[in-house]
N, C-alpha and C positions, 0 to 999 in steps of 0.2 A: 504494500500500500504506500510507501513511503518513496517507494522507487517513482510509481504513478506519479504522487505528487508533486516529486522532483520534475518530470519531467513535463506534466502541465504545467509548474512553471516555465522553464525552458521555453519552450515552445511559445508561451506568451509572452516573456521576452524577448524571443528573436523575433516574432512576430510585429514585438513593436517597433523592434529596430527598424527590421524590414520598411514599414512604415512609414518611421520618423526617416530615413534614407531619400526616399519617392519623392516628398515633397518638399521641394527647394526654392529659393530664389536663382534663378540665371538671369546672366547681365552679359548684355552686349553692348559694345559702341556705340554704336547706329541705331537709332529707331529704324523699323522694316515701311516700307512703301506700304500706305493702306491699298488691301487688294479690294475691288469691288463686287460686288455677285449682285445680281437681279431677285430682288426678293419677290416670289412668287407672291400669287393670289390666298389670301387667308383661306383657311380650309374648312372654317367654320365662323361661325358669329363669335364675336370676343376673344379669338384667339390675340396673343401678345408676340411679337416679332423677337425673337433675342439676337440680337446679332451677333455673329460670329466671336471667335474665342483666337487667343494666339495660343498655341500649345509648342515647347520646349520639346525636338523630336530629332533626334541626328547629330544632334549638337548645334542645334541652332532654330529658331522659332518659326513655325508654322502656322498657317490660318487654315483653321473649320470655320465651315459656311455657317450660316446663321439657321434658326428652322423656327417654323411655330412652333408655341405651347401653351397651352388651359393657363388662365389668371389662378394664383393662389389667393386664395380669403384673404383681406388684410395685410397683402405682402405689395410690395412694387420692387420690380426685377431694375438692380442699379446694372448699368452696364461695366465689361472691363476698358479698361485704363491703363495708360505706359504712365511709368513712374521714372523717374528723372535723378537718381542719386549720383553721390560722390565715387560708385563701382561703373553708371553707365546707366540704360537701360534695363527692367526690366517690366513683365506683365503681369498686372494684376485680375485676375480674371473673373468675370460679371456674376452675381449673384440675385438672390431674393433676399428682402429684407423685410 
């Protein structure tokens, strides 16, 4: 039993290592050129546009297109935003609030 428990821990530590690893700041020089996509036709009544995301892919930043999504009760979707520091660029990516 005590071996078990040993290693549910384990396993929830590395797990959160794992984790805590994934999610980073990357900083680049340069801001990226905004890419532009054609936002289709709402695909419903009250659908919310989110517009595209920059995602950290190869070693360097990438744009996913934007898509509809359902309003959440009480929230409003803040868009992402480049941030401007003393490392350079990076992205901070759009959420609900």
């Amino acid at each position: 039993m005590k071996t078990l428990s040993k290693l549910g821990i384990l396993a929830a530590l590395a797990g959160s290592l794992f984790m805590s690893s994934c999610a980073g700041e990357y900083y680049v020089s340069n801001q990226p050129a905004e890419v532009y996509y054609a936002r289709p036709a709402p695909p419903y009544a009250g659908a919310v546009w989110i517009n595209g995301d920059w995602v950290w892919s190869g070693g360097r930043y990438v744009r996913h297109q934007g898509y509809w999504a359902r309003p959440r009760s009480g929230r409003v979707y803040v868009a992402g935003n480049w941030y401007h520091g003393p490392r350079g660029f990076s992205w901070h990516k759009g959420h609900w609030r």
